[in-house]
C-alpha positions as CSV (number, residue, x, y, z in Angstrom):
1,X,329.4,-7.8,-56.3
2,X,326.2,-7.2,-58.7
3,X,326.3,-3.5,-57.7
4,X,329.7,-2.9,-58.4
5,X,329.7,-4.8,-61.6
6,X,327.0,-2.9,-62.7
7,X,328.5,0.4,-61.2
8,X,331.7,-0.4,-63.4
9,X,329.8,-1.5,-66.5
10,X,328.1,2.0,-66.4
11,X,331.0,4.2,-65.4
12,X,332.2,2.2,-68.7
13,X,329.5,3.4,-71.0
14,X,329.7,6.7,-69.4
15,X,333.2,7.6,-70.1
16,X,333.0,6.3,-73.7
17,X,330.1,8.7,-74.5
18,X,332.1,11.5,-72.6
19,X,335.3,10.7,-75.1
20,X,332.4,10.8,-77.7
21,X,331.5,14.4,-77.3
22,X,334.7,15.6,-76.4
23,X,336.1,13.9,-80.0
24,X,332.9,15.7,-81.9
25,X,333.6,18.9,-80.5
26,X,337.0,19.0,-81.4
27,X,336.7,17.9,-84.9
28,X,333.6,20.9,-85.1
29,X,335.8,23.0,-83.7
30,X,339.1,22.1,-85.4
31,X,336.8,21.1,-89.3
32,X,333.2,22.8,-89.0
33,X,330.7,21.6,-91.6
34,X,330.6,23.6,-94.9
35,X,327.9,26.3,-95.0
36,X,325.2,25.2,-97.2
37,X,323.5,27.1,-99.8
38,X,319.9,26.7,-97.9
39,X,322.0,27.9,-94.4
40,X,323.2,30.8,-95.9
41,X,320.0,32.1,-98.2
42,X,316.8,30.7,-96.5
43,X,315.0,33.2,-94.7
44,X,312.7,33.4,-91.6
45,X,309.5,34.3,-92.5
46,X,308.7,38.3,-93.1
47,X,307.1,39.8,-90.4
48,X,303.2,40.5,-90.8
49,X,300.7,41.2,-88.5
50,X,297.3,39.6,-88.4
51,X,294.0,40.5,-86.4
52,X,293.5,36.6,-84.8
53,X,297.2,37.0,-82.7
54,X,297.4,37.5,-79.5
55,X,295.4,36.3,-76.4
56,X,293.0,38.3,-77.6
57,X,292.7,37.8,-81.3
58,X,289.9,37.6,-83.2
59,X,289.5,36.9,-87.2
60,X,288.2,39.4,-89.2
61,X,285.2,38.3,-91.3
62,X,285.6,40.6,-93.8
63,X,289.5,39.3,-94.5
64,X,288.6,35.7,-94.3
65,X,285.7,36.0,-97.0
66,X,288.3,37.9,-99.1
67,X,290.8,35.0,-98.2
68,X,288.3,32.8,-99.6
69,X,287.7,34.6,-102.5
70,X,291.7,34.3,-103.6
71,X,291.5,30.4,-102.8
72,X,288.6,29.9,-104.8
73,X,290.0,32.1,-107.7
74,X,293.8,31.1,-107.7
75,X,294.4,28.5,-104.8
76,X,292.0,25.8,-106.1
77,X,292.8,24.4,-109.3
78,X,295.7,22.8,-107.8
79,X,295.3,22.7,-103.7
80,X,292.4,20.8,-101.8
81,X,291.1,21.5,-98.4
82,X,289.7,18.1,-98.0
83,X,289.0,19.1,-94.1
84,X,286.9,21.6,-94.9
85,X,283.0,21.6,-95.4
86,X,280.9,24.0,-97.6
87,X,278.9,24.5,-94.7
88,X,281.6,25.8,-92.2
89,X,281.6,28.7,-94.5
90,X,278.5,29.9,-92.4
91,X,281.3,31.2,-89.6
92,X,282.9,33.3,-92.3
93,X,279.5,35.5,-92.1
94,X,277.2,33.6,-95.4
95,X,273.9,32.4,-95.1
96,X,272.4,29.3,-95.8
97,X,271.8,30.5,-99.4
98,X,274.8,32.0,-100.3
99,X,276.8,28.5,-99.2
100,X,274.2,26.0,-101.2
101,X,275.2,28.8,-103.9
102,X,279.4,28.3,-103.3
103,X,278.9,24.5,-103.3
104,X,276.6,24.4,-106.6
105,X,278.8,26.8,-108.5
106,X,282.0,25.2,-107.5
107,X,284.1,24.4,-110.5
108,X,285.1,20.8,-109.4
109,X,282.6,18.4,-109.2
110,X,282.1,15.5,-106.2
111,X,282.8,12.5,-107.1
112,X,279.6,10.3,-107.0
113,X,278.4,6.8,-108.4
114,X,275.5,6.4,-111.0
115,X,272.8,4.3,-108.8
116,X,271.5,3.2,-112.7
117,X,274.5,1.6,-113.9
118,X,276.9,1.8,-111.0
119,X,279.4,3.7,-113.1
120,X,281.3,6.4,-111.4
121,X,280.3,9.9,-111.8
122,X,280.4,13.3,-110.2
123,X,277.6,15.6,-109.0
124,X,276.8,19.4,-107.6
125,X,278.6,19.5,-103.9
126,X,276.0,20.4,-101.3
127,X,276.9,21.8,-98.2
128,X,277.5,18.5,-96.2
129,X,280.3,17.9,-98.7
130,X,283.8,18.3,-98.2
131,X,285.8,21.0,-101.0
132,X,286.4,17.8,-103.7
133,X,289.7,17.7,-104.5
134,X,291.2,19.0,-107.6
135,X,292.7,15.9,-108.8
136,X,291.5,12.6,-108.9
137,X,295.0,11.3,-107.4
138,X,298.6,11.7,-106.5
139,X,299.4,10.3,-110.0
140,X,297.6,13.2,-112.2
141,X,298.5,15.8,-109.4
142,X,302.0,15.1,-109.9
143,X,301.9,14.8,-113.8
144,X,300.0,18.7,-113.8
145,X,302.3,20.0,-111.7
146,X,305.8,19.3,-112.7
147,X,306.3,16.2,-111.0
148,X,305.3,17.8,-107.3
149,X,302.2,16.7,-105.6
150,X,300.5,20.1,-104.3
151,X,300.0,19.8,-100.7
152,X,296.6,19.8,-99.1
153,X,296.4,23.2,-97.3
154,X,293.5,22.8,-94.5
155,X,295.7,22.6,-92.1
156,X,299.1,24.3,-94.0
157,X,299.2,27.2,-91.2
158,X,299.6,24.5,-88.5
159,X,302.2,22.4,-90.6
160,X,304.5,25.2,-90.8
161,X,306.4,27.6,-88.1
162,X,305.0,30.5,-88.2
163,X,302.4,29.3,-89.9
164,X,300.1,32.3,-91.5
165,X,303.3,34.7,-92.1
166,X,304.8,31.6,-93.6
167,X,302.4,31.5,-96.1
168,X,301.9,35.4,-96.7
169,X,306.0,35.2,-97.2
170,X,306.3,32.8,-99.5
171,X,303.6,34.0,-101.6
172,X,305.2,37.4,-102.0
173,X,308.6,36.0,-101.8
174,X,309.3,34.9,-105.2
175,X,312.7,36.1,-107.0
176,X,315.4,35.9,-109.3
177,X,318.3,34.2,-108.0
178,X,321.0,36.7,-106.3
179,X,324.0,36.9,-108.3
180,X,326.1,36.0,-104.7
181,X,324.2,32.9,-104.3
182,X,325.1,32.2,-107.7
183,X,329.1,33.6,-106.9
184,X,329.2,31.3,-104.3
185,X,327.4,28.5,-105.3
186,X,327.4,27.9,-109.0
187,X,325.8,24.8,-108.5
188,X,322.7,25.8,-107.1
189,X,321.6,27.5,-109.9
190,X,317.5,26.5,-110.3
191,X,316.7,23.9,-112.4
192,X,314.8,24.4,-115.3
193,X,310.9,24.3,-114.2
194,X,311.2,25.3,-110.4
195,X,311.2,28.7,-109.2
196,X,313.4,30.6,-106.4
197,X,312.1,31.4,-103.2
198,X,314.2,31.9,-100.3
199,X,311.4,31.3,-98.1
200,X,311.1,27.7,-98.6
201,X,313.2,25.4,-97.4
202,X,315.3,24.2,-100.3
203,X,315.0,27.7,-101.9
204,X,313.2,26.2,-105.4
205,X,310.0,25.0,-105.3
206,X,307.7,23.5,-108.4
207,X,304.6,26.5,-108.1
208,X,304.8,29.5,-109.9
209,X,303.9,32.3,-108.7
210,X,300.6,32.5,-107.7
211,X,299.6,35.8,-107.0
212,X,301.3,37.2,-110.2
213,X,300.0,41.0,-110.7
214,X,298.0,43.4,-108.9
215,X,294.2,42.7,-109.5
216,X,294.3,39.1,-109.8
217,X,291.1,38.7,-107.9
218,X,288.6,41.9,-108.1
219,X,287.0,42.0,-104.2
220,X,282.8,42.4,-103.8
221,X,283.7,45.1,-100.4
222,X,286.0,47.6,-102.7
223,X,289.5,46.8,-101.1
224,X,292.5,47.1,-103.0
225,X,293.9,43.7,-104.4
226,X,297.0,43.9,-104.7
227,X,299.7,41.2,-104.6
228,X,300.2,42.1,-100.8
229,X,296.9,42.3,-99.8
230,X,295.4,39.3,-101.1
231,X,298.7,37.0,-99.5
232,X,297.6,38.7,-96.6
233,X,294.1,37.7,-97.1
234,X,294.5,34.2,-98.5
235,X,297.4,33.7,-95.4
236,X,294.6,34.5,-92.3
237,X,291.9,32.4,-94.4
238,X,294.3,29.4,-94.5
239,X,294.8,29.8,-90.9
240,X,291.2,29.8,-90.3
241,X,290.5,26.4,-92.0
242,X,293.6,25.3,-89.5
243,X,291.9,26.5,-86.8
244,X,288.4,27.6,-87.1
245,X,287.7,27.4,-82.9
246,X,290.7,29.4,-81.9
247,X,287.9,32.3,-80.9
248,X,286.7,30.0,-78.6
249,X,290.1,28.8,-77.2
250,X,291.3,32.3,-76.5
251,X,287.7,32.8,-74.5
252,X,287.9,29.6,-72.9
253,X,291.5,30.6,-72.1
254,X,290.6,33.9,-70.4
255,X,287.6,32.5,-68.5
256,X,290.1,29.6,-67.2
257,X,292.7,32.9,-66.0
258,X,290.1,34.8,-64.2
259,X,288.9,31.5,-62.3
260,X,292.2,30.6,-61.6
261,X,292.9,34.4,-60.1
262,X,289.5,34.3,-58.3
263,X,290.1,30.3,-57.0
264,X,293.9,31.4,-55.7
265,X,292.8,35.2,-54.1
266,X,289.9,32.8,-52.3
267,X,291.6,30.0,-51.1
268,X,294.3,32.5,-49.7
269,X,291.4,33.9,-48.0
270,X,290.5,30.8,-46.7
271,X,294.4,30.1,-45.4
272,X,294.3,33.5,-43.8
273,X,290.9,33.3,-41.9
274,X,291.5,29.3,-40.7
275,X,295.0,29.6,-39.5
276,X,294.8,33.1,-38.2
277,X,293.9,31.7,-34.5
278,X,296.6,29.6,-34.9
279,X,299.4,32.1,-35.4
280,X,298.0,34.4,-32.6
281,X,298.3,31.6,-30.0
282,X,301.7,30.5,-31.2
């Protein structure tokens, strides 16, 4: 009787969910949702390619020191990258020097405490240190930025699908407002200190452009800065600081495929040469 009861109570449940979907797929069917203004004008990220793809990708020192170059110069007055260290700026191809150099010269200070009075302070970064942030909290982010809190972007690239072409489009993807969004949706006109991007997600987003004009940055090995190049550049340095082993992985990856090919083509061997008496006699 337990069985039964309980077969009942679930044939129950069972044909009440059923009756469920069947009702929500009429009424999608028979009333589909309205089209939103983000569904109809957000777009995928732009198509760009980067040396580190692949199974076989490897960063490019060169573009990651340029990268650098454009956070330092335009990314860092308002992003951190408080998982960084000075010192992991040694895989990016600088010395010893040149990185006590980066963390002496950079323009925002670590915060420290006076061992005389016990006040707080702030001092040179050394390489040990983490990039400081840019703001001492959430509170005076959001006040110098038009009420939005600029993200952290250490790990940005892994955050968002797509992560480095992400970046690289929305850097390069800001626009006026198409007059058919605006046809079609007169109320999503952007409000008065956002700007329109239809690679972010709600289209409007508090930064300005960043990368505003060719030249913005002037580069030390005599490439050409322009606005594309340095998204590009700033894009694979972001997804460096996101993940600063993927050389390793992709070796570790193709030393775990070759053993794997080696372990299967011997242990088929193995199966061949043990049972092979066996088959005969049988």
């Amino acid at each position: 009787m337990v069985r039964i009861g309980a077969f009942l109570v679930g044939l129950f449940f069972a044909g009440w969910l059923f009756i469920s979907f069947l009702v929500g797929a009429y009424s999608y069917v028979v009333e589909p949702p309205a089209k939103t203004v983000e569904h109809e004008f957000h777009l995928a990220p732009k198509h760009v390619s980067f040396s580190f793809e692949g199974p076989f990708g490897k960063y490019d020192q060169r573009q990651l020191q340029r990268g650098f170059q454009v956070f330092k110069e335009v990314c860092s007055a308002c992003h951190s990258l408080k998982f960084v260290a000075f010192r992991d700026l040694e895989a990016l191809g600088y010395n010893e020097a040149e990185v006590k150099a980066i963390a002496k010269q950079w323009a925002i200070k670590t915060p420290s405490v006076d061992p005389a009075t016990g006040e707080p302070a702030t001092r040179d970064p050394v390489p040990a240190d983490h990039f400081p942030k840019p703001f001492a909290n959430n509170v005076a982010a959001a006040a110098a930025n038009n009420n939005a809190i600029p993200p952290d972007l250490s790990l940005m690239t892994k955050a968002r699908h797509h992560g480095p072409a992400y970046v690289y489009s929305l850097l390069t993807g800001f626009q006026e407002q198409p007059a058919d969004l605006l046809k079609h949706f007169p109320d999503a006109k952007t409000p008065e200190g956002l700007h329109y991007n239809p690679y972010f997600a709600n289209l409007n987003l508090a930064m300005a452009p960043p990368l505003s004009a060719d030249g913005q940055v002037t580069y030390g090995d005599g490439t050409n800065p322009t606005v594309d190049q340095m998204a590009q550049d700033v894009s694979a340095f972001l997804a460096w600081t996101a993940e600063p082993k993927l050389e390793n992985r992709h070796a570790a990856g193709l030393a775990t495929v070759i053993f794997l090919l080696i372990a299967t083509a011997l242990a088929y061997m193995s199966y061949q040469n043990i049972w092979a008496d066996k088959k005969k006699a049988a």
